[in-house]
N, C-alpha and C positions, 0 to 999 in steps of 0.2 A: 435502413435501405428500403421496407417494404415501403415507409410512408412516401420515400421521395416517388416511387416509384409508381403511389396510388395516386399520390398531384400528380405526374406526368400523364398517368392514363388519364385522368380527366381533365387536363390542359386540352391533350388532342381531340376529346370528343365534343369539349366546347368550342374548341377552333373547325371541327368537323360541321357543328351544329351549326355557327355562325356561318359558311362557308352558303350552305345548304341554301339558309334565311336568303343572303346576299344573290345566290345563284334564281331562286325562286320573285327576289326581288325585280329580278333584270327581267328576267321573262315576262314576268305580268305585268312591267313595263311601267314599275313605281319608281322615282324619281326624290333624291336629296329636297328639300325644302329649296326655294330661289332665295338666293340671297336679299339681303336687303333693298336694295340697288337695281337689282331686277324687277325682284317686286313694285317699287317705285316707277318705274320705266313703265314700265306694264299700265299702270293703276293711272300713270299719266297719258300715255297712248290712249286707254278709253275713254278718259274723262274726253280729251280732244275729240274723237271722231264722234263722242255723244254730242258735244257741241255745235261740229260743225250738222249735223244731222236734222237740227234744228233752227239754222240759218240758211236763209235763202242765196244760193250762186250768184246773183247780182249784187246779194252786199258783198258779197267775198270777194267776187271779182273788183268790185270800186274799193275795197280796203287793199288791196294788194297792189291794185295801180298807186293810191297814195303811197303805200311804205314805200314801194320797191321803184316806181315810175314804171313796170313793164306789164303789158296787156299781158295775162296768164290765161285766158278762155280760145275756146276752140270754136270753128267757126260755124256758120250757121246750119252747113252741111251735115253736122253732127247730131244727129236728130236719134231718140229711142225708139224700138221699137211699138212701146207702149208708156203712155205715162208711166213716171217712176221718178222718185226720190232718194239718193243715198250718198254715202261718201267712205271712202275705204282708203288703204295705203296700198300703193300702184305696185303692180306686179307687172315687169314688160316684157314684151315677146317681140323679137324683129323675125321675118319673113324675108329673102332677097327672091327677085324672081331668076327660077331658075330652071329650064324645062329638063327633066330627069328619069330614070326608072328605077330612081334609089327607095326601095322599100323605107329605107332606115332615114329619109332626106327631114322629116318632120315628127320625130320621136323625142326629138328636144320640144317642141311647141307642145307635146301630151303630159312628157314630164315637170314640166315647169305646172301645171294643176296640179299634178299628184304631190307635188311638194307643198304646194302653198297652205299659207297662214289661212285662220278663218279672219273675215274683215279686208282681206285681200279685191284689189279691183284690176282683171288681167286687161290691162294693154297693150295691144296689141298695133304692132304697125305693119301692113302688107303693102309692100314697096310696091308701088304701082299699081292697087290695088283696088281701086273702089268697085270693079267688078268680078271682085272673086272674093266670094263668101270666107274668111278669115276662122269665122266658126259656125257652129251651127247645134240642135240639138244634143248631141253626144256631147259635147264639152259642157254645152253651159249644165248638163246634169251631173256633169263631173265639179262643175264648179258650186251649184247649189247645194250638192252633200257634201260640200269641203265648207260653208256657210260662206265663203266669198259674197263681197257686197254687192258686184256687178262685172263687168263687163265693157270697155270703151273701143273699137276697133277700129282702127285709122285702115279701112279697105269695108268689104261686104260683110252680111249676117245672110243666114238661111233658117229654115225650120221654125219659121216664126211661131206658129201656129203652137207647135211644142211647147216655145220659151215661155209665151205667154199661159200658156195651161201651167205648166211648173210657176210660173211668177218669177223668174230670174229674169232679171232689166238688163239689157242691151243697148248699148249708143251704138249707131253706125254710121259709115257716108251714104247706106241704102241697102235695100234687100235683094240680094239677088241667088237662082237657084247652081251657082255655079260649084266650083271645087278649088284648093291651092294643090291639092295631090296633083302629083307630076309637073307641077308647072315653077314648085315654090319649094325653097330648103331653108331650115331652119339657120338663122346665124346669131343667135346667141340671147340669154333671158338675163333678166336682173343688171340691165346696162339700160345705161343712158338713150332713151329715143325722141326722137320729133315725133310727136303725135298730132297729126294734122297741122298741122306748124305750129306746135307748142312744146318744147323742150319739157321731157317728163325722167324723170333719175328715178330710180328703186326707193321707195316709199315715202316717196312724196303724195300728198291726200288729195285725193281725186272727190270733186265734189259735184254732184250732176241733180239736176231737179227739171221741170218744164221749159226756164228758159236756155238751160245747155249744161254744158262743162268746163268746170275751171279746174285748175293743175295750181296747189300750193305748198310751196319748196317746204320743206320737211324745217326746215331748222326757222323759218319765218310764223312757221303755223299758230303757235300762241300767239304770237303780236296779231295778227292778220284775223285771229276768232276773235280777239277781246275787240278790235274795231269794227269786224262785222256785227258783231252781236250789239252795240253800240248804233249801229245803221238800221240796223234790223228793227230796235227797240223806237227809234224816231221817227221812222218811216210810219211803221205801225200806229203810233199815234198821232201821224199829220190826218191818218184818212177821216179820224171823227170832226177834228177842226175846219179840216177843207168843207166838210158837211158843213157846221154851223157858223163858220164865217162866210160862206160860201165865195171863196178866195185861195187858191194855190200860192198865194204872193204873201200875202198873210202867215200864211203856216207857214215858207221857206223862213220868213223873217224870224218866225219863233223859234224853229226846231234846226233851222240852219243848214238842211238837208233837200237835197232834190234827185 
């Protein structure tokens, strides 16, 4: 009887012990291994955004009108606020205009940062908006210590001056020193938006360099890197040819690319 009774007390202290482990586990905020599968997922989302990182938004854009037949770039309005190159998966934010004195009207457009992934790119669209600054300093510093890639804003930017001391890159339709407070309420993140007239869905890869921004649907993006990289690769070596043929028509012939 004592023995059964000396396993039981130590049953409970090791179930006490493991209890403790598991409680101290959650707090310090350790995490089960990712499954396989995940991991996988993972390990292919960055090979992708490293890729597209190093192709140029014109080839993307010309590989995407072949696969898909649809122009995916945004228009020429859509200008940085300072050179900059990157490419992330879309994080969207809609704006309706809406004149109010709802403290709580744009608490969804702050929390949609606090949530985001790093590698995230917040687009934003303010309905009507190309003259009311959509963001400004206080966010994009919310977005650069969350490592977000950038930033695309179908309406205004402010605080320029900030953004560029921090280095967080900014697309916008212009800079202006305006506010969406009281005029704008949030209607909803991680949905489908037009972004400057371009249809953008939740993590689809937003790709933006000097000559603009292009929007590549999430389930097309392998196909669409392996033939920009492809473009990119041709292009690159017509410029020594066009040198020493000195002929554009020549190289087209060769490399089949224009």
């Amino acid at each position: 009887m004592n023995r059964f009774a000396g396993f039981f007390r130590r049953a409970i202290v090791c179930g006490g012990v493991l209890a403790v482990i598991l409680v101290l586990a959650g707090i310090a905020g350790w995490a089960w291994p990712p499954s396989r599968q995940e991991a996988a997922n993972s390990s292919s989302d960055a090979s992708l955004l490293e890729g597209f990182r190093h192709v140029e938004a014109a080839s993307v854009s010309d590989a995407l009108e072949q696969i898909s037949g649809r122009k995916m770039y945004m228009t020429h309005r859509m200008r940085p606020i300072f050179p900059a190159k990157f490419a992330g998966f879309a994080l969207t934010v809609l704006l309706k205009k809406e004149s109010n004195n709802d403290p709580g009207a744009l608490t969804g457009m702050l929390a949609a940062i606090d949530q985001g992934a790093p590698n995230s790119v917040y687009v934003m669209v303010v309905e009507d908006g190309a003259d009311i600054a959509g963001m400004g300093g206080l966010m994009g510093t919310a977005m650069y210590s969350r490592n977000f890639s950038g930033a695309v804003i179908d309406g205004g930017v402010r605080d320029t001056a900030y953004l560029q001391k921090i280095g967080f890159p900014v697309y916008a339709l212009g800079i202006v020193p305006s506010t969406s407070i009281s005029h704008y309420r949030f209607a909803g993140s991680n949905i489908p938006v037009v972004c400057d007239g371009v249809k953008v869905s939740p993590a689809d890869i937003i790709v933006a360099d000097a000559d603009g921004v292009v929007v590549v649907p999430r389930a097309s993006a392998p196909q669409v890197l392996a033939l920009a990289q492809e473009m990119d690769f041709k292009e690159h070596s017509m410029y020594a040819w066009i040198e020493k043929l000195k002929s554009i028509q020549e190289a087209v012939k060769k490399f089949g690319r224009l």
